[in-house]
PAMAR-238978 format. One record per residue (C-alpha): residue in three letters; x, y, z; residue number from 1. Coordinates in nm, 4 decimals. Example, Ala and Ser with C-alpha at 12.3 -4.5 7.8 and 13.67 -1.06 7.14 Angstrom:
! residues 2
<pt type="Ala" px="1.2300" py="-0.4500" pz="0.7800" seq="1"/>
<pt type="Ser" px="1.3670" py="-0.1060" pz="0.7140" seq="2"/>
END
This chain:
! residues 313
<pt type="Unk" px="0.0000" py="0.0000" pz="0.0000" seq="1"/>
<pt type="Unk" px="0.1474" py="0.3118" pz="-0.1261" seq="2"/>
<pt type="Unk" px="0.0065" py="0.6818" pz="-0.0639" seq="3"/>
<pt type="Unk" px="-0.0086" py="0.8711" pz="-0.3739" seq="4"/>
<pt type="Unk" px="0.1160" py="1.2535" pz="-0.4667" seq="5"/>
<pt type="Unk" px="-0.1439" py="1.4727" pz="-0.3881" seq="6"/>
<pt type="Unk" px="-0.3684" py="1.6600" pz="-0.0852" seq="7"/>
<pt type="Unk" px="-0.4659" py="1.4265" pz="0.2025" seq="8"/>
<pt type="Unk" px="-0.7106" py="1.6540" pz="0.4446" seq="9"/>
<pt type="Unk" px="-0.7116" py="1.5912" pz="0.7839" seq="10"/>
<pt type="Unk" px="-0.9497" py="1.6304" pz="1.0605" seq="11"/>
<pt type="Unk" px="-0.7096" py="1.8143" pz="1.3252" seq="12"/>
<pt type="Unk" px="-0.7845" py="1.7615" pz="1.6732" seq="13"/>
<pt type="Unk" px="-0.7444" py="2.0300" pz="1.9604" seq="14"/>
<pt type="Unk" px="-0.4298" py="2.0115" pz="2.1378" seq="15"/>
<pt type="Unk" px="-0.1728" py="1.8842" pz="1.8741" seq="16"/>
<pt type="Unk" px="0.0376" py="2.1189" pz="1.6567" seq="17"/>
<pt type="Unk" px="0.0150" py="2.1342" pz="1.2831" seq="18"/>
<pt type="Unk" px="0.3999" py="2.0125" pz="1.2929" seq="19"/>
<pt type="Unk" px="0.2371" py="1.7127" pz="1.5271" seq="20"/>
<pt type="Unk" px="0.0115" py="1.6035" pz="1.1937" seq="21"/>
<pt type="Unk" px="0.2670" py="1.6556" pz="0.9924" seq="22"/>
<pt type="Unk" px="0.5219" py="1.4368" pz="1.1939" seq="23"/>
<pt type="Unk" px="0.2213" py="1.1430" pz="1.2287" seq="24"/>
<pt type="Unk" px="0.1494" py="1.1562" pz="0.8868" seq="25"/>
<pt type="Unk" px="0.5846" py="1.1260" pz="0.7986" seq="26"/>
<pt type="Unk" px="0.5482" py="0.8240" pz="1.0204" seq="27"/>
<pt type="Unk" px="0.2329" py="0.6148" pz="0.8960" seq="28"/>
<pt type="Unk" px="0.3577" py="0.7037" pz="0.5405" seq="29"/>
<pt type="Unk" px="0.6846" py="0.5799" pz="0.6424" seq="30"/>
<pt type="Unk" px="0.5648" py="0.2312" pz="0.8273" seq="31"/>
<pt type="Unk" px="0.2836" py="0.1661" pz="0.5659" seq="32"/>
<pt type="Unk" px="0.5082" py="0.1823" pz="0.2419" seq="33"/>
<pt type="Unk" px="0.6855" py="-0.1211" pz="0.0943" seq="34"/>
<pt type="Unk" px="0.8716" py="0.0814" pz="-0.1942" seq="35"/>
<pt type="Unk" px="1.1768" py="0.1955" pz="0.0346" seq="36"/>
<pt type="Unk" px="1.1433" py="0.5018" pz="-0.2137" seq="37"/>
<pt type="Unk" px="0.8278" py="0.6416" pz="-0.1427" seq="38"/>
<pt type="Unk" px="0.8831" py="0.5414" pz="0.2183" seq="39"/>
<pt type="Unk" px="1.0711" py="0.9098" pz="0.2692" seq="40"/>
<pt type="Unk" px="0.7802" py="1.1036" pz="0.0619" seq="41"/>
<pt type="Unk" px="0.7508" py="1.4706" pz="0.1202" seq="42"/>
<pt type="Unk" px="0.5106" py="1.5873" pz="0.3773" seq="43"/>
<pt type="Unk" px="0.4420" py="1.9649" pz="0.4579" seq="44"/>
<pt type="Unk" px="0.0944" py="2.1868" pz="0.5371" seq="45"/>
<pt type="Unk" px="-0.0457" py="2.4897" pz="0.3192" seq="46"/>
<pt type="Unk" px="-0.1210" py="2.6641" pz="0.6510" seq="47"/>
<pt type="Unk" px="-0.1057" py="2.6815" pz="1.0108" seq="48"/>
<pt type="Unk" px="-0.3614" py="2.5681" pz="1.2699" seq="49"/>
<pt type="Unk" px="-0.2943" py="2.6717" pz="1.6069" seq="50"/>
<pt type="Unk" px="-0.3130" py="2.3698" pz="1.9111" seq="51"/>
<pt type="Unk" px="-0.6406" py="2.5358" pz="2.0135" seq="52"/>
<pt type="Unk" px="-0.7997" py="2.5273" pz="1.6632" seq="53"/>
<pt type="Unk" px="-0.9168" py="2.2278" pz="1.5197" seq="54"/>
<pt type="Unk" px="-1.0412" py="2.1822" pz="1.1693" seq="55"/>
<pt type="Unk" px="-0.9236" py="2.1417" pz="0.7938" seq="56"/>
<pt type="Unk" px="-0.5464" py="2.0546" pz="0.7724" seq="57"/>
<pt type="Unk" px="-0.4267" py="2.0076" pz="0.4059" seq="58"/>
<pt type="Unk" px="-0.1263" py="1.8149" pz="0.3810" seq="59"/>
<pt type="Unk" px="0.0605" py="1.8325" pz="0.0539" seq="60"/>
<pt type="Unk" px="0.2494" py="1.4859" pz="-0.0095" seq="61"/>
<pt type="Unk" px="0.5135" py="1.4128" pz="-0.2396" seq="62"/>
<pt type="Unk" px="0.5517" py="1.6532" pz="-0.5712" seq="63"/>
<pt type="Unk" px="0.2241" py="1.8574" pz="-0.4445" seq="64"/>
<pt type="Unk" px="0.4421" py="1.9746" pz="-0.1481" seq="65"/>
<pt type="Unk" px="0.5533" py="2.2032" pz="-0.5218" seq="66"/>
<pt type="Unk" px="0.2013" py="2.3139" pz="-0.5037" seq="67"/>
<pt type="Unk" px="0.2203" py="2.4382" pz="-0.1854" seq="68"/>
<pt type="Unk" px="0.2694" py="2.8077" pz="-0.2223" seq="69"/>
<pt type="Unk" px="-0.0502" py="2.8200" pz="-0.4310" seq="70"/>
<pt type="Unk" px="-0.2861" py="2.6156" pz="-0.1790" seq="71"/>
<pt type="Unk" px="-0.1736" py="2.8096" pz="0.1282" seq="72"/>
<pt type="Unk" px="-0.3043" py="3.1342" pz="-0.0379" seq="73"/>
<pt type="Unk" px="-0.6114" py="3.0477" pz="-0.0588" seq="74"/>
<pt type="Unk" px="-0.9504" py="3.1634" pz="0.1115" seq="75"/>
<pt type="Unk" px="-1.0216" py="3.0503" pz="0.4456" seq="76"/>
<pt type="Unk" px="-1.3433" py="2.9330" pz="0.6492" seq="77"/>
<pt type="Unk" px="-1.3695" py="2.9587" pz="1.0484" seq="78"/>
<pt type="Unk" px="-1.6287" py="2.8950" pz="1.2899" seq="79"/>
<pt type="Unk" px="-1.5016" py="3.0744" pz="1.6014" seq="80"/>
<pt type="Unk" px="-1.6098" py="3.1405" pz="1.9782" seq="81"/>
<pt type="Unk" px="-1.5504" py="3.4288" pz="2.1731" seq="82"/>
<pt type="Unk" px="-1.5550" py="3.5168" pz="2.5375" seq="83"/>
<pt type="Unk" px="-1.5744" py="3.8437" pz="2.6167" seq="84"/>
<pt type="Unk" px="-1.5486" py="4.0284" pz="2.8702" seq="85"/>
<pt type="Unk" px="-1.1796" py="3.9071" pz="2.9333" seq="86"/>
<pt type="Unk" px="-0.8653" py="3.9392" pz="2.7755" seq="87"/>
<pt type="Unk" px="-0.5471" py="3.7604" pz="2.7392" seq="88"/>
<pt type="Unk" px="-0.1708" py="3.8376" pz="2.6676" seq="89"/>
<pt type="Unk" px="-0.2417" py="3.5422" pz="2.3491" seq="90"/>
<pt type="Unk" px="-0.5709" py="3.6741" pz="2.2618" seq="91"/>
<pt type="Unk" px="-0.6955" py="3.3238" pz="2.3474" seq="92"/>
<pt type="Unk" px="-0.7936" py="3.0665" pz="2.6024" seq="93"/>
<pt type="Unk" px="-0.3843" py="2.9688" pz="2.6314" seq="94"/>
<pt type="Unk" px="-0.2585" py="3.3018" pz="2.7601" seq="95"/>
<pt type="Unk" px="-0.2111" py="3.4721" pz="3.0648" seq="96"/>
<pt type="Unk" px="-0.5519" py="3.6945" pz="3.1711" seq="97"/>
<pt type="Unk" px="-0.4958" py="4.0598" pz="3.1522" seq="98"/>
<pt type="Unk" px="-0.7138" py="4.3115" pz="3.2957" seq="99"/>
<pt type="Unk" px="-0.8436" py="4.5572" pz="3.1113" seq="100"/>
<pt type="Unk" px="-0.7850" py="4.9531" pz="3.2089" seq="101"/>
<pt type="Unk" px="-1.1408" py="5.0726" pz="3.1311" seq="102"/>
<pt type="Unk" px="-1.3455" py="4.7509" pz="3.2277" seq="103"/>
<pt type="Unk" px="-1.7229" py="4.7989" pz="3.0931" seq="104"/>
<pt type="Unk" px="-1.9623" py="4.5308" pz="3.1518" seq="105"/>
<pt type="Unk" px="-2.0634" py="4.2710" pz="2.9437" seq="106"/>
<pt type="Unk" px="-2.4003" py="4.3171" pz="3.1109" seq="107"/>
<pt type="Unk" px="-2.4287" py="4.6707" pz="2.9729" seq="108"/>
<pt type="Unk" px="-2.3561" py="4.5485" pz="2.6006" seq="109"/>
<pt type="Unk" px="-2.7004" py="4.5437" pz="2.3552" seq="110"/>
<pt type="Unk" px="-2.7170" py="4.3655" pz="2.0150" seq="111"/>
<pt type="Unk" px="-2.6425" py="4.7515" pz="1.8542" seq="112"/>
<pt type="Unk" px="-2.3163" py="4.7540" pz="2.0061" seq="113"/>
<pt type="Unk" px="-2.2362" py="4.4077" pz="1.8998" seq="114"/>
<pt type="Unk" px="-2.3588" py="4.4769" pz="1.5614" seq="115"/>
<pt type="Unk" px="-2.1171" py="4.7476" pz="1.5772" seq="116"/>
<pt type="Unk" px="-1.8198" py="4.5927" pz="1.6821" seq="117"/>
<pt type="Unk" px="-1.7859" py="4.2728" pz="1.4282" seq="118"/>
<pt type="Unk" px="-1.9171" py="4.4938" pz="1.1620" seq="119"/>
<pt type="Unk" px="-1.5808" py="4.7442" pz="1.1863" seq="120"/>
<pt type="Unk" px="-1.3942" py="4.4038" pz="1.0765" seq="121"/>
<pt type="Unk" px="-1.5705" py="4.3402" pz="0.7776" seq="122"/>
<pt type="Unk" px="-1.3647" py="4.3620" pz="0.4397" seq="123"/>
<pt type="Unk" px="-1.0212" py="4.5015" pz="0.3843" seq="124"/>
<pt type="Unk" px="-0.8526" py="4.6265" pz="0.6803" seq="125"/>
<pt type="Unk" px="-0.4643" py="4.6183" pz="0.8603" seq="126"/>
<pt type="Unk" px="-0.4575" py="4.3625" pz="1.1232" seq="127"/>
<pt type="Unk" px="-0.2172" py="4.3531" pz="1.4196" seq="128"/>
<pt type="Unk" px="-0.0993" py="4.0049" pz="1.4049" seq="129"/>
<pt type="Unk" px="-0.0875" py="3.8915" pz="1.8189" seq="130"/>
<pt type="Unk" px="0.2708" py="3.9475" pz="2.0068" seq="131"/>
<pt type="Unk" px="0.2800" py="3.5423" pz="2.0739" seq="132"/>
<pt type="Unk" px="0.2614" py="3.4244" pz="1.7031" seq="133"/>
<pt type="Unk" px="0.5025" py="3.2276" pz="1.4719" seq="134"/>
<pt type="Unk" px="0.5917" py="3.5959" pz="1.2354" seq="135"/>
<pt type="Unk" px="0.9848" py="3.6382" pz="1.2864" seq="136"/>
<pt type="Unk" px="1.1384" py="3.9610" pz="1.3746" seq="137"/>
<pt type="Unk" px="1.5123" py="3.9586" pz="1.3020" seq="138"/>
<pt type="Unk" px="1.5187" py="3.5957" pz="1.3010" seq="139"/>
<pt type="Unk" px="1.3613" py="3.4962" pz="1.5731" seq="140"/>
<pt type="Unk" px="0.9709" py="3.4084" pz="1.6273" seq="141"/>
<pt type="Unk" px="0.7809" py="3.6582" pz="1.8241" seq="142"/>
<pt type="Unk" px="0.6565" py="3.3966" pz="2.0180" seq="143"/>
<pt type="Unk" px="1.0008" py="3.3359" pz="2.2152" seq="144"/>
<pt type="Unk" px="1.0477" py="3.7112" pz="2.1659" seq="145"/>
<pt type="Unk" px="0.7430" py="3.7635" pz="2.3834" seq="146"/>
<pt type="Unk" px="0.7637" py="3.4655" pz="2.6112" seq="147"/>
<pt type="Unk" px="1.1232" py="3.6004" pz="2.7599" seq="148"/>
<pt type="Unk" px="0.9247" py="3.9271" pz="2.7687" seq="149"/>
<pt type="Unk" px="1.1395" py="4.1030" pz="2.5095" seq="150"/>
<pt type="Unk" px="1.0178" py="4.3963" pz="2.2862" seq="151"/>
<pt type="Unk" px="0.7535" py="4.2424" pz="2.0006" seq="152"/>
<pt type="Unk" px="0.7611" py="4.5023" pz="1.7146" seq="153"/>
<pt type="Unk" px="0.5114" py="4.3588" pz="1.4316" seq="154"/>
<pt type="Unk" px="0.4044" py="4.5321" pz="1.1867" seq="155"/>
<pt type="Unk" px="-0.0023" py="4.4979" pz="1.1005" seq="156"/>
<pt type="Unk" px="-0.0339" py="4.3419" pz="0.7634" seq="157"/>
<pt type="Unk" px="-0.3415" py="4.4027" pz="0.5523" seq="158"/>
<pt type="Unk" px="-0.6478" py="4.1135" pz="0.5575" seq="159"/>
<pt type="Unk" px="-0.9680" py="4.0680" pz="0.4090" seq="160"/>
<pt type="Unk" px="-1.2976" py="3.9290" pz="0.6545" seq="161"/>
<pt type="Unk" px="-1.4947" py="3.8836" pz="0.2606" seq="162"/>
<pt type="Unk" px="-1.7842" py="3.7277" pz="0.4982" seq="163"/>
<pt type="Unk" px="-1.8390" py="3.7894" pz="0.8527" seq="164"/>
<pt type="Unk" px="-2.1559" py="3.6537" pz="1.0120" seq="165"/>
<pt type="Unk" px="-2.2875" py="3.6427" pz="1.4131" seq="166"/>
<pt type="Unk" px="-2.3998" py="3.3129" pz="1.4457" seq="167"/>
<pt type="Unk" px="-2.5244" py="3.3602" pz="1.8308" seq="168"/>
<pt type="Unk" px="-2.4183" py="3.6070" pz="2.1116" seq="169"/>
<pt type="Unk" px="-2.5862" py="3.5306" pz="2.4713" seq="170"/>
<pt type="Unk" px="-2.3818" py="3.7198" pz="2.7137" seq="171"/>
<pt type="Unk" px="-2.0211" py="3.6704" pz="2.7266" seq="172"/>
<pt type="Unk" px="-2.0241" py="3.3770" pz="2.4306" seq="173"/>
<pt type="Unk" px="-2.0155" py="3.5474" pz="2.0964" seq="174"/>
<pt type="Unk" px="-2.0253" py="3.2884" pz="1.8145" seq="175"/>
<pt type="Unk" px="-1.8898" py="3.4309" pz="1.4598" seq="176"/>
<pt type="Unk" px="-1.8437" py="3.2150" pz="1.1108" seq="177"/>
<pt type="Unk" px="-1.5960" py="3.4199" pz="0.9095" seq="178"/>
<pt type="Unk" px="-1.4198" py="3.3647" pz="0.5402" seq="179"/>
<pt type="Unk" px="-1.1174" py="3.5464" pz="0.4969" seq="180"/>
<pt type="Unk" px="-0.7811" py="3.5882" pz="0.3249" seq="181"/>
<pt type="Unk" px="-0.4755" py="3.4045" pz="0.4029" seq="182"/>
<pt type="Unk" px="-0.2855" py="3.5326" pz="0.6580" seq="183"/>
<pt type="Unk" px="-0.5853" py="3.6217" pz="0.8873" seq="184"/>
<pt type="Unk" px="-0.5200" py="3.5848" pz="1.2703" seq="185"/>
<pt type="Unk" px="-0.8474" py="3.5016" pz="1.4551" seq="186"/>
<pt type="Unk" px="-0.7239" py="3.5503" pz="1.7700" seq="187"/>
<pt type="Unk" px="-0.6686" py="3.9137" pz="1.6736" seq="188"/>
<pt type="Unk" px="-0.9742" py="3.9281" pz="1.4997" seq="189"/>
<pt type="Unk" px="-1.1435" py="3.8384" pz="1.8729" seq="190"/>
<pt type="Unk" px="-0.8951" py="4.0466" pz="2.0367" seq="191"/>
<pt type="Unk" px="-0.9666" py="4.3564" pz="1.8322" seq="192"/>
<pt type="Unk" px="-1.3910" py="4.2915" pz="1.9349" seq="193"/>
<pt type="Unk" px="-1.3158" py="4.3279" pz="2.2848" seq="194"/>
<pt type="Unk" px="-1.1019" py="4.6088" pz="2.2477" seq="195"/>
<pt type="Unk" px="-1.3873" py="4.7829" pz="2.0393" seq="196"/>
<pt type="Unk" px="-1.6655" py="4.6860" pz="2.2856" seq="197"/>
<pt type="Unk" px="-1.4233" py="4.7834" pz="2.5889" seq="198"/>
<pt type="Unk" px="-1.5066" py="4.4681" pz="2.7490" seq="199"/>
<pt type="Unk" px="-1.1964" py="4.3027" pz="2.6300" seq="200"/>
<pt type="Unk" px="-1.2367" py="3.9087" pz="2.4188" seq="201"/>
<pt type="Unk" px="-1.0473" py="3.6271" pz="2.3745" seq="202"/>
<pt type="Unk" px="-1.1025" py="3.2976" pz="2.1332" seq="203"/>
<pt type="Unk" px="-1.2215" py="3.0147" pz="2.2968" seq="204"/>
<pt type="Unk" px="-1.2640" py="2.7539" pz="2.0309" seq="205"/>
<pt type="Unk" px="-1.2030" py="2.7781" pz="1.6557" seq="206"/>
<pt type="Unk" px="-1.2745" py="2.4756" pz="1.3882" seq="207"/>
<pt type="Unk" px="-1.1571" py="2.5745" pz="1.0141" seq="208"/>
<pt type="Unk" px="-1.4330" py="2.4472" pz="0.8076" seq="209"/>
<pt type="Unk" px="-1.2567" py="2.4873" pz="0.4934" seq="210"/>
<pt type="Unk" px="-0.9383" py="2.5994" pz="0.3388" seq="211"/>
<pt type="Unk" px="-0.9488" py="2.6791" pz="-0.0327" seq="212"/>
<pt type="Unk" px="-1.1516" py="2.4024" pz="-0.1851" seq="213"/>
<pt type="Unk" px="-1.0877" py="2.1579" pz="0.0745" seq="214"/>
<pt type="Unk" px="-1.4020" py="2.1336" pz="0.3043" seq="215"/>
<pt type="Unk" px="-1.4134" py="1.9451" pz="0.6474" seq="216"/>
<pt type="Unk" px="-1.6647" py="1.7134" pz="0.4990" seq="217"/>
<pt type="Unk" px="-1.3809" py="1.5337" pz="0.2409" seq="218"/>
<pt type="Unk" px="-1.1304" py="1.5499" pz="0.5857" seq="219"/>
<pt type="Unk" px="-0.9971" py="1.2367" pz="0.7819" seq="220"/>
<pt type="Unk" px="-0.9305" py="1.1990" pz="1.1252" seq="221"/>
<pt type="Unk" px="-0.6191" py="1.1905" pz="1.2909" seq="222"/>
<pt type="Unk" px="-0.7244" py="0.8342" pz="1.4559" seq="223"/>
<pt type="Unk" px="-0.8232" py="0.7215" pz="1.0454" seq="224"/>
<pt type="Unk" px="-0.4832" py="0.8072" pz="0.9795" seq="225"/>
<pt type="Unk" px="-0.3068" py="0.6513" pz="1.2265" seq="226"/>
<pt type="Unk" px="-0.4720" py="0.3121" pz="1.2778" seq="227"/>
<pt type="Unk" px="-0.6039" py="0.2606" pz="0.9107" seq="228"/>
<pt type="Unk" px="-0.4116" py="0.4333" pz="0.6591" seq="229"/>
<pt type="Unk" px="-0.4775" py="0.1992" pz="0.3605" seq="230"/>
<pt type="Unk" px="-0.8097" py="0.4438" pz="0.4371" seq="231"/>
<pt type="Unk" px="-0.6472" py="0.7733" pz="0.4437" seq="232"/>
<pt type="Unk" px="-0.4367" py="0.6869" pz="0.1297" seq="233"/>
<pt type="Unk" px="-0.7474" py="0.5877" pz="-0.0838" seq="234"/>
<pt type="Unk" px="-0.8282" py="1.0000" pz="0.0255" seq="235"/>
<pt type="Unk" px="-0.5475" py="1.1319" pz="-0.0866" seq="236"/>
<pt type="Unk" px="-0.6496" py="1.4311" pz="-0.4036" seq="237"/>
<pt type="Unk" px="-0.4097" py="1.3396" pz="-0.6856" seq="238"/>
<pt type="Unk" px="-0.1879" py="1.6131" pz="-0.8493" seq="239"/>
<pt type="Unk" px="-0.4228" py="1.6646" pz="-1.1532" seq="240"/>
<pt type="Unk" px="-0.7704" py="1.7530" pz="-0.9402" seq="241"/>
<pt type="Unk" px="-0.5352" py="2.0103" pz="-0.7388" seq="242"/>
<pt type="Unk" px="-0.5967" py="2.3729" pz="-0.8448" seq="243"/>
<pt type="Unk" px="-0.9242" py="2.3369" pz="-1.0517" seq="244"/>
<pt type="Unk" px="-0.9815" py="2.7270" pz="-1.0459" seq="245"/>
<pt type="Unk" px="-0.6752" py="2.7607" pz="-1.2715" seq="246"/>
<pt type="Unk" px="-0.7713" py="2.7093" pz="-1.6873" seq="247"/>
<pt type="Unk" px="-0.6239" py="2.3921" pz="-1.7962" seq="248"/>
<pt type="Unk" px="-0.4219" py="2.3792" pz="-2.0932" seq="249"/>
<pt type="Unk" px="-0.3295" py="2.0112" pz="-2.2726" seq="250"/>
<pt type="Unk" px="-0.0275" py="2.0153" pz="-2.4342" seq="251"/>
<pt type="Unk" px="0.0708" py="1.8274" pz="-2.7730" seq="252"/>
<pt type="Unk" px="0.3643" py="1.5097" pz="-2.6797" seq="253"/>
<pt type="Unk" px="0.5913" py="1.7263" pz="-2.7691" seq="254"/>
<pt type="Unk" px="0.4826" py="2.0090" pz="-2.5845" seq="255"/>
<pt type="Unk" px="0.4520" py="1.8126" pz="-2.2521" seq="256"/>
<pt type="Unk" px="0.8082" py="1.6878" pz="-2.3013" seq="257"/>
<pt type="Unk" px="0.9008" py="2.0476" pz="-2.3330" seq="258"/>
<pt type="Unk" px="0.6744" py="2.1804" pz="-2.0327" seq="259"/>
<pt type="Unk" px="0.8645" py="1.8939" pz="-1.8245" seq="260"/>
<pt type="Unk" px="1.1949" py="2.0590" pz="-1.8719" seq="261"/>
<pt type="Unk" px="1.0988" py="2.3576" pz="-1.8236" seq="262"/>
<pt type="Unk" px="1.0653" py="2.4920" pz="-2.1667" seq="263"/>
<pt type="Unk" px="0.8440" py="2.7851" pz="-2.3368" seq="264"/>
<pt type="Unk" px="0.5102" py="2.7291" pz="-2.4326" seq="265"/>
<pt type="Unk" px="0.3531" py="2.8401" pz="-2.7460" seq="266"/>
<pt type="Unk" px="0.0000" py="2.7957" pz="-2.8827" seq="267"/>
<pt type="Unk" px="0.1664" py="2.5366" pz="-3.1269" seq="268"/>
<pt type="Unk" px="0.2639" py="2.3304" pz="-2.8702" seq="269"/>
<pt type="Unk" px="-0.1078" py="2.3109" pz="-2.7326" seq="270"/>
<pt type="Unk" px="-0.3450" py="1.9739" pz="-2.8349" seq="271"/>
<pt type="Unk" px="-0.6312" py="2.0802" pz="-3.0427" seq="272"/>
<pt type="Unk" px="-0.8083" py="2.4601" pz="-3.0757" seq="273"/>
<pt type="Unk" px="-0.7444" py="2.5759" pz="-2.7432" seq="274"/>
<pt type="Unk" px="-0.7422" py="2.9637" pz="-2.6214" seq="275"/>
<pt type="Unk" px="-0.4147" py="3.0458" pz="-2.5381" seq="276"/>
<pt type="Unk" px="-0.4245" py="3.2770" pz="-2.2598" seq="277"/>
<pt type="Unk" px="-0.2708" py="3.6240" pz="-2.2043" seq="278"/>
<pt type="Unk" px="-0.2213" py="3.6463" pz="-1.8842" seq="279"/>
<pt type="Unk" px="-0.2282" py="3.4821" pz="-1.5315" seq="280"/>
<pt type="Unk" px="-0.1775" py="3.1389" pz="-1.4306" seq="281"/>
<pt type="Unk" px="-0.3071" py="2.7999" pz="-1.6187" seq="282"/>
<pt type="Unk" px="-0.2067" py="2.4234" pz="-1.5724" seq="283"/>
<pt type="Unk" px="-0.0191" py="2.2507" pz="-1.7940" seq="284"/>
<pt type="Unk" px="-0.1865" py="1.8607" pz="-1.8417" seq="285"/>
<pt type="Unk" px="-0.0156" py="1.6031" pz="-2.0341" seq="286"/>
<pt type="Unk" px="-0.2444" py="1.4343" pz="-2.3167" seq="287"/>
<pt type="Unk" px="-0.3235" py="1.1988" pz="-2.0759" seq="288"/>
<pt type="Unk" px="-0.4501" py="1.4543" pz="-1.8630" seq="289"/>
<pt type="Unk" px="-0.2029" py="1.4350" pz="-1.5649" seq="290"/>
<pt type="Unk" px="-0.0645" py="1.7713" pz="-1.4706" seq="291"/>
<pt type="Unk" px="0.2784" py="1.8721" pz="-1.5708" seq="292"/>
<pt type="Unk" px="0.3104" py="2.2209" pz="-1.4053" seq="293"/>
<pt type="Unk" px="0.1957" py="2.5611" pz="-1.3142" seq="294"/>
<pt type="Unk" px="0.3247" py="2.8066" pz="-1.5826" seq="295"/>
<pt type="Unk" px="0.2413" py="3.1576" pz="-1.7010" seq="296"/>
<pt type="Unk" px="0.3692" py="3.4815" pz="-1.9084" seq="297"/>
<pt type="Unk" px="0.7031" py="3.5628" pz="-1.7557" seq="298"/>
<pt type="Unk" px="0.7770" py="3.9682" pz="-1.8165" seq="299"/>
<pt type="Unk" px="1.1503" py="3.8981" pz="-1.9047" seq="300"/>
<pt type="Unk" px="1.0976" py="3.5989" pz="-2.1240" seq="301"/>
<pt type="Unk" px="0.9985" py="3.5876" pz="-2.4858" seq="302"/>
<pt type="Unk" px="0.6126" py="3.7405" pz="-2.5661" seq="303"/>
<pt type="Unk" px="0.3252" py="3.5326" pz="-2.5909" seq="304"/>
<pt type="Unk" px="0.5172" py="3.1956" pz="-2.4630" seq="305"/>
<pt type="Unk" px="0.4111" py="3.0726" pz="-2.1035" seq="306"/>
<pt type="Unk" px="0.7069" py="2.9406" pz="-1.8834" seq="307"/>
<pt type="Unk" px="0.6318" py="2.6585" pz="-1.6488" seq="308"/>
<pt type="Unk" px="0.7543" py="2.8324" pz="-1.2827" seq="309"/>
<pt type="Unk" px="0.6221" py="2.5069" pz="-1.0910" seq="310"/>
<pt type="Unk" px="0.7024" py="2.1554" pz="-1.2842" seq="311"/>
<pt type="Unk" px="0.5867" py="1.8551" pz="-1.1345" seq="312"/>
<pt type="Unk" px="0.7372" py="1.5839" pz="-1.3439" seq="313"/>
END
């Protein structure tokens, strides 16, 4: 039993690391493959979950871990819970409580002001990611910055909340489901409520429901995984259903052979009456329809050619 190239989506449990996953999934890979060559297959994830969260973790094996720049910029789906009313030097149930200088009372909140509050968040905005988070700073990550209690200087990076919806709020429990850019820290996004209600917040639970067009419904779980991996591997998303919101160009024989050495595409080397596209990204398939890379019009190379940036053969 072998486990294929491709996007196996796991089912992440609260409490272990997205390194954890990745380091269980290295392992069953490892004890459940007879070709000694596949045995050491690439493993990595297209985007962090913190221990708290639980939720959609994509892990890119083998030649997809090539894909993985692409998959980790994807859109994002959360259901999250909030506590307000206190705050926390993490901005969730993990940190150290900090009280807040101008307590008001959750009692004295009304829907309005809630209304308020998690609408300011909505769409485009700068984000200041929390002190105790994996960014780097001079090459070390804030998070060991801020747990020796050293100066945390990040800068707030830009975000996108494209959907942000109050799913129930009784009292301190605010319940939110959110889709939002890569990039976008929850934690803050809770944070930044309770600083705008004056109540203070922290996140209290948070499942990811779906990153890019993985969904928890196609996930496994971490005990699938473990215990029956023939199962898990029959899961795994092969390389050519990967990406489907890029156009998909098949190439001649020729072509493909060209495409897998990283060679200029022209229409001519394209199977059959196919628009050739003038700009952004498109996969390259093989007449057999497996995908040979991720190319695209390269400003410094020749005009109307696409150059494969990302080949998977």
């Amino acid at each position: 039993m072998s486990f294929p190239d491709g996007v196996l989506v796991v089912h992440k449990p609260p409490g272990p690391t997205s390194h954890d996953i990745v380091a269980v999934a290295r392992r069953v890979i490892g004890r459940s493959t007879m070709d000694e060559r596949r045995s050491t297959i690439k493993v990595g994830h297209t985007g962090t979950l913190d221990p708290l969260a639980s939720g959609v973790l994509p892990l890119v094996l083998g030649r997809a871990t090539r894909l993985a720049q692409f998959l980790s910029s994807a859109e994002k789906e959360y259901e999250a819970e909030i506590e307000l009313g206190v705050s926390t030097t993490t901005y969730d149930r993990a940190g150290d409580i900090v009280e807040p200088p101008s307590p008001r009372r959750v009692s004295e909140l009304a829907r309005g002001d809630i209304d308020s509050a998690v609408g300011a968040f909505r769409g485009a905005h700068l984000q200041q990611p929390p002190s105790f988070s994996a960014k780097k700073i001079d090459g070390d990550r804030a998070y060991d910055l801020a747990r020796r209690r050293a100066p945390v200087l990040l800068q707030p990076s830009e975000v996108a909340a494209h959907e942000l919806e109050i799913l129930e709020w009784d009292g301190p429990r605010l319940r939110l489901r959110l889709v939002c850019s890569a990039g976008f820290y929850v934690r803050s996004l809770a944070h930044g409520i309770g600083e705008r209600l004056g109540t203070g917040a922290h996140l209290t639970a948070l499942v990811r429901t779906r990153s890019g067009d993985f969904s928890i419904d196609s996930a496994v779980s971490l005990e699938v995984l473990d215990r029956h991996p023939e199962q898990a591997a029959a899961k795994v998303i092969p390389l050519n259903r990967l990406l489907p919101g890029l156009p998909a160009l098949v190439l001649t024989e020729k072509g493909a052979a060209l495409a897998a050495k990283g060679g200029f595409i022209s229409p001519s080397h394209l199977e059959g009456p196919q628009a050739f596209p003038s700009a952004g990204r498109v996969r390259l398939l093989h007449p057999d329809g497996h995908l040979i890379a991720i190319a695209e019009q390269r400003p410094a190379g020749p005009v109307g050619f696409l150059h494969p940036g990302v080949v998977l053969e």
